[in-house]
N, CA, C and O atoms as CSV, one atom per row, in Angstrom:
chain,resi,resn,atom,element,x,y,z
A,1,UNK,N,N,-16.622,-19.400,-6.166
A,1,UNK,CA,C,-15.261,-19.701,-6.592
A,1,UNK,C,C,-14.883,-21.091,-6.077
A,1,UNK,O,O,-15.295,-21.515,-4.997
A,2,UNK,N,N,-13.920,-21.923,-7.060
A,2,UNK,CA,C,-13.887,-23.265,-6.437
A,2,UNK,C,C,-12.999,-22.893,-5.351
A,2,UNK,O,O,-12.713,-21.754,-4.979
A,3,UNK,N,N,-12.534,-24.204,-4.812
A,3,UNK,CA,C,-11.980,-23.992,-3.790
A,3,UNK,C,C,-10.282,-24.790,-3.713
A,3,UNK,O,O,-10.396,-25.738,-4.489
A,4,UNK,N,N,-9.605,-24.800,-3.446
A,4,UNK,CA,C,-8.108,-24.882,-3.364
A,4,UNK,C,C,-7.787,-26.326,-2.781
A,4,UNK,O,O,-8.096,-26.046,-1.622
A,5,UNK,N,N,-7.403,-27.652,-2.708
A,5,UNK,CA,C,-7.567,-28.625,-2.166
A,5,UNK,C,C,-6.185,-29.431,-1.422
A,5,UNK,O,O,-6.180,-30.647,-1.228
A,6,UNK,N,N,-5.288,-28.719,-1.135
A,6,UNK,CA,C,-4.127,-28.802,-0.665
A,6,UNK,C,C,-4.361,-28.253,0.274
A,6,UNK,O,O,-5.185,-27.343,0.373
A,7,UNK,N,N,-3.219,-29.005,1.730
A,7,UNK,CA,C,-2.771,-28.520,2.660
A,7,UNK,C,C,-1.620,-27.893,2.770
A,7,UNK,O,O,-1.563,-26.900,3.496
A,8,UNK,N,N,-0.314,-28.412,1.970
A,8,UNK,CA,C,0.585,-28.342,1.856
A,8,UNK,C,C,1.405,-27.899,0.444
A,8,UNK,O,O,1.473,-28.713,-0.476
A,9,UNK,N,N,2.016,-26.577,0.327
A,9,UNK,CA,C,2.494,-25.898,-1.427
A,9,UNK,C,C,2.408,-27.392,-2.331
A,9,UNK,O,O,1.962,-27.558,-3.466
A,10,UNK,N,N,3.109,-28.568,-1.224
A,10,UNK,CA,C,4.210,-29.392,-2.142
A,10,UNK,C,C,3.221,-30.137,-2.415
A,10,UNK,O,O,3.664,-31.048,-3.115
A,11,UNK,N,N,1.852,-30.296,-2.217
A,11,UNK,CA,C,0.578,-31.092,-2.727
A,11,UNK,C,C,0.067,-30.649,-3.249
A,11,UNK,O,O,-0.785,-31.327,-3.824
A,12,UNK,N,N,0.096,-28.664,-3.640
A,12,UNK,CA,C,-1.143,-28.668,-4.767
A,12,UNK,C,C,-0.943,-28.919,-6.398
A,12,UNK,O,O,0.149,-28.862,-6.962
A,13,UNK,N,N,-1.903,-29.139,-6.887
A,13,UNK,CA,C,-2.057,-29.650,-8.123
A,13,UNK,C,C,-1.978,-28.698,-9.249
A,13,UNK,O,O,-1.683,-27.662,-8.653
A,14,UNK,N,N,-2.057,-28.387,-10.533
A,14,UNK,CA,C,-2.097,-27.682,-11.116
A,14,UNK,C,C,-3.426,-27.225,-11.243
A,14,UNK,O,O,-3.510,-26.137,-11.812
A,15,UNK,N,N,-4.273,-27.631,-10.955
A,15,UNK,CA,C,-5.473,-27.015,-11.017
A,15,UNK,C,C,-5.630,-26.202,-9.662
A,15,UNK,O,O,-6.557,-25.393,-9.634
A,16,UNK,N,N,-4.886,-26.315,-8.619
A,16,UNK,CA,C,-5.343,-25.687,-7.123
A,16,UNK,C,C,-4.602,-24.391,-7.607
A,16,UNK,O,O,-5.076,-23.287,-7.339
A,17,UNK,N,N,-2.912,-24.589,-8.643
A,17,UNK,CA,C,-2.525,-23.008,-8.848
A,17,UNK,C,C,-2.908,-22.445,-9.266
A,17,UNK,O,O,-2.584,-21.268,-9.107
A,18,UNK,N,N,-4.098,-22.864,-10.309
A,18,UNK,CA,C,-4.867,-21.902,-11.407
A,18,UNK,C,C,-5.708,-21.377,-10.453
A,18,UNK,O,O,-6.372,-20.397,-10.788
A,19,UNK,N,N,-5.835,-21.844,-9.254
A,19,UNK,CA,C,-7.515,-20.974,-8.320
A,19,UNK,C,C,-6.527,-20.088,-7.928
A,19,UNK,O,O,-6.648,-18.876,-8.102
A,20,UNK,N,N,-5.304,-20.734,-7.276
A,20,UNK,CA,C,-4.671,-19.459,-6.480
A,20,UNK,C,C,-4.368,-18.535,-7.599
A,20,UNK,O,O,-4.722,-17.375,-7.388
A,21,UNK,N,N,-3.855,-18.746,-8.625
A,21,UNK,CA,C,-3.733,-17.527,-9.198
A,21,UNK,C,C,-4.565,-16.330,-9.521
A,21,UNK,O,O,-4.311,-15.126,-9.545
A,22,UNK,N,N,-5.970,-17.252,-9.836
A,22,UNK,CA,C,-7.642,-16.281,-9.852
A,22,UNK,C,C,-7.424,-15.631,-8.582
A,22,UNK,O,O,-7.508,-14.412,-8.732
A,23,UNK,N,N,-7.091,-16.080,-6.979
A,23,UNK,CA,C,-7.542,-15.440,-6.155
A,23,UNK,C,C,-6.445,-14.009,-5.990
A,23,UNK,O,O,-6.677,-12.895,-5.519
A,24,UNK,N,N,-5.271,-14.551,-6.555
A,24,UNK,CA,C,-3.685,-13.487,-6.533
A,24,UNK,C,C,-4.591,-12.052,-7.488
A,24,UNK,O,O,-4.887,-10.929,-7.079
A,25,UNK,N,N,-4.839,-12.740,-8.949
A,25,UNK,CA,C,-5.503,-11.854,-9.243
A,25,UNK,C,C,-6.154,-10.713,-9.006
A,25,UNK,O,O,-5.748,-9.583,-9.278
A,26,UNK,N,N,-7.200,-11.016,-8.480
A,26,UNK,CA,C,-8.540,-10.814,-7.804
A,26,UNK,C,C,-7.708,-9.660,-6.842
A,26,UNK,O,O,-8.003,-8.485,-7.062
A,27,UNK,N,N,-6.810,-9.906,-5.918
A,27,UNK,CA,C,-6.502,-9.503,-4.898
A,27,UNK,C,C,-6.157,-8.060,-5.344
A,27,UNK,O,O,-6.659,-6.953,-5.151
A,28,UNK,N,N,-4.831,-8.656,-6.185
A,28,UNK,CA,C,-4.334,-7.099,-6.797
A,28,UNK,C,C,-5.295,-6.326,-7.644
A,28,UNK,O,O,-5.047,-5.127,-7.772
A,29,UNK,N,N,-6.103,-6.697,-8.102
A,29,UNK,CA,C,-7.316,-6.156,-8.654
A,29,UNK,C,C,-7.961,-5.346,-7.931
A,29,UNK,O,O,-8.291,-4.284,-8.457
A,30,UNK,N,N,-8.297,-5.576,-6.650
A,30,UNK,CA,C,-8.946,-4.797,-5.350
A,30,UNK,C,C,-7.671,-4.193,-4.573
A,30,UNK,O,O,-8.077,-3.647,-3.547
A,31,UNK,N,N,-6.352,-4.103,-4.694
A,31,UNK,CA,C,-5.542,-3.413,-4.222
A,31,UNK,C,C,-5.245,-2.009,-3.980
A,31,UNK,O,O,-4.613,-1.675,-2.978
A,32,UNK,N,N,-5.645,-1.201,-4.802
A,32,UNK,CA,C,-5.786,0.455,-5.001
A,32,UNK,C,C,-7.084,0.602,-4.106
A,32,UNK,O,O,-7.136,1.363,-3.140
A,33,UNK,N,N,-7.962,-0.076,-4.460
A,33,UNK,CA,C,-9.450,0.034,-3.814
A,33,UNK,C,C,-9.169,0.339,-2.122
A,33,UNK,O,O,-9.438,1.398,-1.556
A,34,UNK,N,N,-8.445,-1.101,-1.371
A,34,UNK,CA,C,-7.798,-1.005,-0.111
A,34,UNK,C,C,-6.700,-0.480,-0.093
A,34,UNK,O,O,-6.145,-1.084,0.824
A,35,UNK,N,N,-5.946,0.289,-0.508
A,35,UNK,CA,C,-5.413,1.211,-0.218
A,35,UNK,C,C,-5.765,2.741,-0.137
A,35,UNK,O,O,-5.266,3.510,0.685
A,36,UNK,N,N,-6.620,3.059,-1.025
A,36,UNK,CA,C,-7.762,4.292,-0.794
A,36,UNK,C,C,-8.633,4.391,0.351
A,36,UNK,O,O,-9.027,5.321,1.056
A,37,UNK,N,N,-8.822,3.052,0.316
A,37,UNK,CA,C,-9.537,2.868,2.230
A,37,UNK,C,C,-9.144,3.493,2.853
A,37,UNK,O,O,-9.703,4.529,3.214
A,38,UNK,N,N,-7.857,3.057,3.284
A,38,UNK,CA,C,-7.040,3.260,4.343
A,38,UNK,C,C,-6.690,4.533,4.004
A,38,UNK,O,O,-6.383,5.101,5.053
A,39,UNK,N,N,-6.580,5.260,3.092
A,39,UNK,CA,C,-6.029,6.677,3.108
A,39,UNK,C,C,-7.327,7.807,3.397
A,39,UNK,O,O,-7.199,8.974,3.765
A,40,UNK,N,N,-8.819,6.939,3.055
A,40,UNK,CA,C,-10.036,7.616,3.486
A,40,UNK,C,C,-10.063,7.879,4.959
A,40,UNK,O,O,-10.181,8.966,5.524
A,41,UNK,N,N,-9.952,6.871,5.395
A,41,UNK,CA,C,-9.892,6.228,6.605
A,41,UNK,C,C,-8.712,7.456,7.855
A,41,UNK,O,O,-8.836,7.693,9.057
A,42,UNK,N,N,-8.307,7.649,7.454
A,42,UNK,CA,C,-7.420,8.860,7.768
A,42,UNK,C,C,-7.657,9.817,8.088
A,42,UNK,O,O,-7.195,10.497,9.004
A,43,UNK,N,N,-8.671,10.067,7.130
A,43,UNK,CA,C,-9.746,11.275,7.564
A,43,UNK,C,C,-10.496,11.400,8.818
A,43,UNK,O,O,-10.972,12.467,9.206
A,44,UNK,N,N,-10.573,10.476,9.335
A,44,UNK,CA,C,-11.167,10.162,10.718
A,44,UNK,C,C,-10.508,11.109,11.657
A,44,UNK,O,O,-11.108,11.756,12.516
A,45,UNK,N,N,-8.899,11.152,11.372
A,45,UNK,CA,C,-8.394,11.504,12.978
A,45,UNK,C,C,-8.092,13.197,12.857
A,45,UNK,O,O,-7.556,14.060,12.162
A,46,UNK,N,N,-8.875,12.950,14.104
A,46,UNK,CA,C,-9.002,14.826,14.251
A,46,UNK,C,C,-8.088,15.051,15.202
A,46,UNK,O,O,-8.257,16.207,15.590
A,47,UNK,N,N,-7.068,14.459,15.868
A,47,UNK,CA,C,-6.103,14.701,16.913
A,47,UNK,C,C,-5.452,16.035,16.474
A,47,UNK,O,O,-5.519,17.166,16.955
A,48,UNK,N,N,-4.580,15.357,15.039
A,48,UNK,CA,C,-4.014,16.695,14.658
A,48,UNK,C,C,-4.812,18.020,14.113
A,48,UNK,O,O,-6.018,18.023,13.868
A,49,UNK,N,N,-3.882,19.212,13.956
A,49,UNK,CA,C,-4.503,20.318,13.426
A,49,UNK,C,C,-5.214,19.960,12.013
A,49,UNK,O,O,-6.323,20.423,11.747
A,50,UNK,N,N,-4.492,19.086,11.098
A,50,UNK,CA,C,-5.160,18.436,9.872
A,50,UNK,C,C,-4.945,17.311,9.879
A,50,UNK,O,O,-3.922,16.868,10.401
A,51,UNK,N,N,-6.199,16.247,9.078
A,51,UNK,CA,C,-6.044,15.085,9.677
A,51,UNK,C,C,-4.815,14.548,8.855
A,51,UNK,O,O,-4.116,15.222,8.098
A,52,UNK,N,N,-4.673,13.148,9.156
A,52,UNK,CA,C,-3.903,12.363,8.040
A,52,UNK,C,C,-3.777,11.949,6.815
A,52,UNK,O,O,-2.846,11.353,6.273
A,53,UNK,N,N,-4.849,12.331,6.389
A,53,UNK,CA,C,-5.278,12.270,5.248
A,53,UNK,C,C,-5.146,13.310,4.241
A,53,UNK,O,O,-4.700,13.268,3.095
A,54,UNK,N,N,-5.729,14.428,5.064
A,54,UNK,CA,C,-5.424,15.464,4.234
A,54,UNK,C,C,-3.566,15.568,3.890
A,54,UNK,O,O,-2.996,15.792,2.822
A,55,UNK,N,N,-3.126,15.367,4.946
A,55,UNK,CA,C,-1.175,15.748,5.372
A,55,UNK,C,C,-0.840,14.657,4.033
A,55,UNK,O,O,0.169,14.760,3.335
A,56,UNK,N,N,-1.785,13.726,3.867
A,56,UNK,CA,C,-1.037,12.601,2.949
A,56,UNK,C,C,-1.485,13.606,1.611
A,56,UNK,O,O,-0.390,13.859,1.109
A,57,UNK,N,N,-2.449,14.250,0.849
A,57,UNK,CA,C,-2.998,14.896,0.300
A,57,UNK,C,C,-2.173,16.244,0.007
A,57,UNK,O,O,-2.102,16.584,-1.174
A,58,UNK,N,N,-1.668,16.881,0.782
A,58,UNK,CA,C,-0.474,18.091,1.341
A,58,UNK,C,C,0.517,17.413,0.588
A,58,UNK,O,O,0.776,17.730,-0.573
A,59,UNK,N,N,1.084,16.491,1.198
A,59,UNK,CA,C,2.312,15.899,0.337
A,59,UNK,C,C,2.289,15.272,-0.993
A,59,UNK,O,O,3.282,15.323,-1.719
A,60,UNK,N,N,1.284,14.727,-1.321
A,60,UNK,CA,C,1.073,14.650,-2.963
A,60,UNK,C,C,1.382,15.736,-3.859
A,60,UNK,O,O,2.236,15.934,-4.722
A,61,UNK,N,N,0.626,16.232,-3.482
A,61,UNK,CA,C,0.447,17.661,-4.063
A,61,UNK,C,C,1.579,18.606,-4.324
A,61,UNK,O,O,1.932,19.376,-5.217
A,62,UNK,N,N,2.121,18.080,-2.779
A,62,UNK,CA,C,3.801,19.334,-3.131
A,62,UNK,C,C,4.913,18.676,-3.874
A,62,UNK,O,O,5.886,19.259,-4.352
A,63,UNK,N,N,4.603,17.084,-3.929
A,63,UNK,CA,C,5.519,16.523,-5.460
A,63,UNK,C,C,4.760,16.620,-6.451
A,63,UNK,O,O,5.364,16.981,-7.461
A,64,UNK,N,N,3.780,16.462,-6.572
A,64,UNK,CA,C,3.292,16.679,-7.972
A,64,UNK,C,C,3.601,18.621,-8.280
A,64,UNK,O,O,4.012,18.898,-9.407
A,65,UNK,N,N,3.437,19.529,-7.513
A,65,UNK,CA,C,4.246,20.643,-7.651
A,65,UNK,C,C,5.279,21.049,-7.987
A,65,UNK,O,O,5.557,22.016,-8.697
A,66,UNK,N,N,6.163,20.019,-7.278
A,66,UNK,CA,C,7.519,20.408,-7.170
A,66,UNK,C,C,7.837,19.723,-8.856
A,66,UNK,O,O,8.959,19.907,-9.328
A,67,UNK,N,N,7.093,19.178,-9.437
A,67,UNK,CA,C,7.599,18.516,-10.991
A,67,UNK,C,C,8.228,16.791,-10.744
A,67,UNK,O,O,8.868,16.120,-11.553
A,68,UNK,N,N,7.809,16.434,-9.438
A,68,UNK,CA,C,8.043,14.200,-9.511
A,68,UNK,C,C,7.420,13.771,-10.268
A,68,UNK,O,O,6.398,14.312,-10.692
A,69,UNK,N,N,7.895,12.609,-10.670
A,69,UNK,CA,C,7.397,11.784,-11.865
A,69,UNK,C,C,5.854,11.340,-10.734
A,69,UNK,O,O,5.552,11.929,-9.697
A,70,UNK,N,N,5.146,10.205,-11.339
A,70,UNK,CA,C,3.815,10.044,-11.107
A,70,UNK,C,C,4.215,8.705,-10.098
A,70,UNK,O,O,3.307,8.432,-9.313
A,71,UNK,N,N,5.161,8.027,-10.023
A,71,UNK,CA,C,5.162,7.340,-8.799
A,71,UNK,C,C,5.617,7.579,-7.462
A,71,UNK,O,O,5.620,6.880,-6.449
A,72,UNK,N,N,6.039,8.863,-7.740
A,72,UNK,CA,C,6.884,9.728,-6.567
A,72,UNK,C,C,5.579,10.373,-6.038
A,72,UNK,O,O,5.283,9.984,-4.908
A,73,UNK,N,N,4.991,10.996,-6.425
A,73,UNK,CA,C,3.452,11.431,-6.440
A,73,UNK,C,C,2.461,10.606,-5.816
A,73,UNK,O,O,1.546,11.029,-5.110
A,74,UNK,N,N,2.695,9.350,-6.124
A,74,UNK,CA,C,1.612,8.049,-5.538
A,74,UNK,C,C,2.306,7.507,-4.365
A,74,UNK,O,O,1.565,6.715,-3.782
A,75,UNK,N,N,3.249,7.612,-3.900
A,75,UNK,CA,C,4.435,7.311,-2.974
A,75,UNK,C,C,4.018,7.968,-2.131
A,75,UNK,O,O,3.379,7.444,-1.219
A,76,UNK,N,N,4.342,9.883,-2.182
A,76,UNK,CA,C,3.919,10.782,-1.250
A,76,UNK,C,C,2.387,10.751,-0.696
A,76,UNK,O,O,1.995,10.822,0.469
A,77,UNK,N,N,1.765,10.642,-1.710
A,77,UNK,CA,C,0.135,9.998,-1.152
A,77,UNK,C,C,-0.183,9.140,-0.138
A,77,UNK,O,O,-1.070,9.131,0.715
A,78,UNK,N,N,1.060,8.158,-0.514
A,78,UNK,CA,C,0.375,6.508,0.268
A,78,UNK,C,C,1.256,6.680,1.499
A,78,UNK,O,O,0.712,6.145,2.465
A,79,UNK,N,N,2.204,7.134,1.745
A,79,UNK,CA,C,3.126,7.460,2.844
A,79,UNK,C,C,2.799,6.680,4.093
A,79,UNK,O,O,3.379,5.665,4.479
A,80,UNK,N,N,1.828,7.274,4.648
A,80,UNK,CA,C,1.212,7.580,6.113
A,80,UNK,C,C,0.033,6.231,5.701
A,80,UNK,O,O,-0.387,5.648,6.701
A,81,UNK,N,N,-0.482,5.741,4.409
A,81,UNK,CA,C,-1.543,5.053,4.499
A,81,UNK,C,C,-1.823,4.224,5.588
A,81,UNK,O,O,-2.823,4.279,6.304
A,82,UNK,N,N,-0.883,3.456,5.668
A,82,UNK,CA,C,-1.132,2.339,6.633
A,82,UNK,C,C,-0.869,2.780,8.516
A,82,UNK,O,O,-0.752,1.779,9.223
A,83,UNK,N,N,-0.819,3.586,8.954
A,83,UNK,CA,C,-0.571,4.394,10.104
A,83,UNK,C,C,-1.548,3.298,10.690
A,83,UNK,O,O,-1.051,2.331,11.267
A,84,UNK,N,N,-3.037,3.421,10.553
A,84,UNK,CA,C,-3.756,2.836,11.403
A,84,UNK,C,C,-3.375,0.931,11.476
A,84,UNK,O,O,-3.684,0.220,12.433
A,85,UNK,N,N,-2.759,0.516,10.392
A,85,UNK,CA,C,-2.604,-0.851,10.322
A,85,UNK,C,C,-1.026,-1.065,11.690
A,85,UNK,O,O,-0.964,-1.891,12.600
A,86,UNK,N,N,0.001,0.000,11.318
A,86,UNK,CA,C,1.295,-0.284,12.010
A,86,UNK,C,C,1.528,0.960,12.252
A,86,UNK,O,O,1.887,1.556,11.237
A,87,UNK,N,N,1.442,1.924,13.655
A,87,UNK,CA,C,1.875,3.051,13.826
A,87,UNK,C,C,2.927,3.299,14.089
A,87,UNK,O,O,3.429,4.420,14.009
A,88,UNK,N,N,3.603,2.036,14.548
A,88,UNK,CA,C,5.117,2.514,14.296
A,88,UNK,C,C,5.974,2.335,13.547
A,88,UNK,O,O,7.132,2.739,13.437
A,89,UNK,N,N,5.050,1.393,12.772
A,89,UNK,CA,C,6.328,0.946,11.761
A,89,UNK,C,C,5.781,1.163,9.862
A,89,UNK,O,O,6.178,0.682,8.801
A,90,UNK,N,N,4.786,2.064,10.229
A,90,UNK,CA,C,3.398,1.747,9.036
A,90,UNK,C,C,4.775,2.491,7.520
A,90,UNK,O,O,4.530,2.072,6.389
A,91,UNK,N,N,5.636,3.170,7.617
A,91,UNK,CA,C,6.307,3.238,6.682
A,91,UNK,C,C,7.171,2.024,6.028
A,91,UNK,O,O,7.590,1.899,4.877
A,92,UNK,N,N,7.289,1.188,7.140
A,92,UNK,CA,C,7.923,0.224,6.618
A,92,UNK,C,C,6.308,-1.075,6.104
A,92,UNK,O,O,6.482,-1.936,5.241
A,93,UNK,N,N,5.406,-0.968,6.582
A,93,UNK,CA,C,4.146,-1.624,6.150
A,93,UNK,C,C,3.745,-1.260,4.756
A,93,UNK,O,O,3.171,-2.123,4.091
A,94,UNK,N,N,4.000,0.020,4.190
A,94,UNK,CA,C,3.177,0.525,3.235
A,94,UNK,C,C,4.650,0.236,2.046
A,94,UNK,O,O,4.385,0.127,0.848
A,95,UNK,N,N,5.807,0.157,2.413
A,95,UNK,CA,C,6.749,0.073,1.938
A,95,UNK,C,C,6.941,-1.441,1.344
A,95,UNK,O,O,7.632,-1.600,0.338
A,96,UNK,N,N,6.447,-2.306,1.852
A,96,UNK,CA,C,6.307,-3.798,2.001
A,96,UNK,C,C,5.267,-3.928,0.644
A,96,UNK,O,O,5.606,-4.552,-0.362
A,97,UNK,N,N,3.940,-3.235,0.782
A,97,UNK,CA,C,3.134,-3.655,0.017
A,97,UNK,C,C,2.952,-3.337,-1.127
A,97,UNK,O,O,2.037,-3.793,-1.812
A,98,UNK,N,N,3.987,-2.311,-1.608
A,98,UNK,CA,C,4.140,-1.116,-3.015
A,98,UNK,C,C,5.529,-1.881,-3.313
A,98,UNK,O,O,5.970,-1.398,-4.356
A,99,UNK,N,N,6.410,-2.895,-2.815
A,99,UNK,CA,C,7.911,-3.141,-3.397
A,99,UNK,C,C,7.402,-3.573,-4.785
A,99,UNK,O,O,7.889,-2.964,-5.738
A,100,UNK,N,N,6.625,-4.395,-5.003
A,100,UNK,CA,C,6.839,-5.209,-6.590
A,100,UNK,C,C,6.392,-3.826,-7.274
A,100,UNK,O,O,6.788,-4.264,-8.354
A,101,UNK,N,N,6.028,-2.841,-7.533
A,101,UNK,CA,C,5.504,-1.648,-8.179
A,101,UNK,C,C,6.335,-0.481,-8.589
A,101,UNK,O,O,6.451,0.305,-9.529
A,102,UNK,N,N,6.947,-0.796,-7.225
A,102,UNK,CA,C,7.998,1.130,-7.165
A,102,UNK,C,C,9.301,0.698,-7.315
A,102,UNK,O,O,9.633,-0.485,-7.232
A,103,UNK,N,N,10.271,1.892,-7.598
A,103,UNK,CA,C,12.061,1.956,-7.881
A,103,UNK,C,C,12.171,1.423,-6.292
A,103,UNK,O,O,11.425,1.344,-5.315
A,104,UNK,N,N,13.278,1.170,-6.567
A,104,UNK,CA,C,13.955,0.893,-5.239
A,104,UNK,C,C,14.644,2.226,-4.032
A,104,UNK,O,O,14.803,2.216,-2.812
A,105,UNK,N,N,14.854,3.039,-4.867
A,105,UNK,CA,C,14.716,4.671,-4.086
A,105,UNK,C,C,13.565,4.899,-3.510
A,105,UNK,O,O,13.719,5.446,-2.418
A,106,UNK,N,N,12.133,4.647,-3.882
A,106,UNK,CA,C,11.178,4.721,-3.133
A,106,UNK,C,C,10.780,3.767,-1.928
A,106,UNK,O,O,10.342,4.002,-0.802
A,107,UNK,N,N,11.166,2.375,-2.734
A,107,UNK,CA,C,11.068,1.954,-1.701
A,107,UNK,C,C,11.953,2.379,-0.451
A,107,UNK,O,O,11.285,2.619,0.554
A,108,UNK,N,N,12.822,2.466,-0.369
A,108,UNK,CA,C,13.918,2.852,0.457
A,108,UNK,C,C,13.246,4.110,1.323
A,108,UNK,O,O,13.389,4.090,2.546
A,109,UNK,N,N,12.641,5.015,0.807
A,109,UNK,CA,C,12.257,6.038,1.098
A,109,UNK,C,C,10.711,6.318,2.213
A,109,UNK,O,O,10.403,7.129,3.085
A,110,UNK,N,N,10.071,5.138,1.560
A,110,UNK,CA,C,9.035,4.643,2.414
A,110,UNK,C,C,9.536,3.900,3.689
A,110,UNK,O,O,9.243,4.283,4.821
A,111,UNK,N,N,10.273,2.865,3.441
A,111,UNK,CA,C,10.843,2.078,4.538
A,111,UNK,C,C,11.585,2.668,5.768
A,111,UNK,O,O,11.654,2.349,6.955
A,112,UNK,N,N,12.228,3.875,4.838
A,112,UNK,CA,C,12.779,5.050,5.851
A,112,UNK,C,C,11.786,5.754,6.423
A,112,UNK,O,O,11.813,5.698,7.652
A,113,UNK,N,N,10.998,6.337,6.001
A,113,UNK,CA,C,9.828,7.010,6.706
A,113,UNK,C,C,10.040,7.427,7.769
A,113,UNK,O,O,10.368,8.614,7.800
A,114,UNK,N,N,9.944,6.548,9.335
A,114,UNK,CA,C,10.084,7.188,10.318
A,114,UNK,C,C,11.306,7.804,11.239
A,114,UNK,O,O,11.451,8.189,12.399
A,115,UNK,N,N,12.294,7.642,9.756
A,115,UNK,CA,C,13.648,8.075,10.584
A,115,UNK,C,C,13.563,9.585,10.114
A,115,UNK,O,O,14.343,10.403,10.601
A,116,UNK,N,N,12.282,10.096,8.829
A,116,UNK,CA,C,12.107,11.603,8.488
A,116,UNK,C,C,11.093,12.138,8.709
A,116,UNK,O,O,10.953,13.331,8.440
């Protein structure tokens, strides 16, 4: 991939935005990918009676039960994702990285996280 030739926003060229945009691309392209990580990744911790993963799995499940639309569903999934990135604040982390995607009730809802 070429490479970007600015130091500074107010110097790059129109050709340096077309890379950044390939790389913006690219990124969100591999975005679900690293976020499945991190919800695999979950699976690791045996502290609790079930791990985190599964609990994120538990809660999918009981909105997709209960009749939530499919981003309420992907919401309850990703919840807890980022725990290992920010444990105290990983609702407001996972909340950060789903804003351009989700209603603003969700977001809200993620961001709230550890006050429920």
């Amino acid at each position: 991939m070429e490479k970007m030739h600015f130091t500074r926003m107010d110097q790059g060229t129109d050709e340096d935005f077309q890379i950044l945009k390939q790389v913006h691309e690219h990124t969100l392209k591999e975005l679900p990918d690293r976020l499945f990580g991190l919800l695999r990744d979950l699976g690791n911790d045996t502290a609790y009676n079930i791990t985190r993963r599964d609990h994120c799995l538990q809660s999918a499940t009981r909105a997709l039960r209960d009749g939530k639309d499919e981003e309420y569903v992907v919401v309850a999934l990703l919840h807890d994702a980022c725990e290992t990135l920010g444990p105290f604040n990983h609702g407001e982390v996972i909340a950060a990285i789903l804003k351009p995607f989700i209603s603003r009730d969700n977001y809200w809802m993620l961001a709230q996280h550890g006050l429920f």
